[in-house]
C-alpha positions, 0 to 999 in steps of 0.5 A: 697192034696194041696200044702198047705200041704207042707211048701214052699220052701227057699227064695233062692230056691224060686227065682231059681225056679222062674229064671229056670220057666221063661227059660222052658216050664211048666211041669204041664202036666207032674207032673199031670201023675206023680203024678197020678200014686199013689196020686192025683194032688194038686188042687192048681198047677199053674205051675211047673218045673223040677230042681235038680232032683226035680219036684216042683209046684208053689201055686195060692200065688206065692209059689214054693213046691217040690212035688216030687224028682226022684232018 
């Protein structure tokens, strides 16, 4: 899996999440163990966070992509 297999995120979301990653810590790590669990980790990742209930990852072009929603 890489983060090319899923579209982007909206401009709108884009620049929140680039806002909320610039606050917090980078949940790489964290996104990695979740995501293992049941699928690899795209290979593409260079940063991630946590926002709205949603882990999403920043791609090597600077494009954020929900990677998965915790309900």
């Amino acid at each position: 899996m890489t983060l090319a297999t899923t579209p982007p995120v909206s401009k709108e979301l884009q620049r929140i999440l680039d806002r909320v990653a610039g606050l917090a810590a980078n949940r790489k790590d964290e996104v990695f163990d979740l995501v293992q669990q049941d699928e690899s980790m795209p290979t593409d990742v260079c940063t991630c966070t946590w926002w709205d209930g949603c882990y999403y990852c920043k791609d090597e072009d600077g494009l954020w992509h929900s990677v998965r929603c915790v309900t």
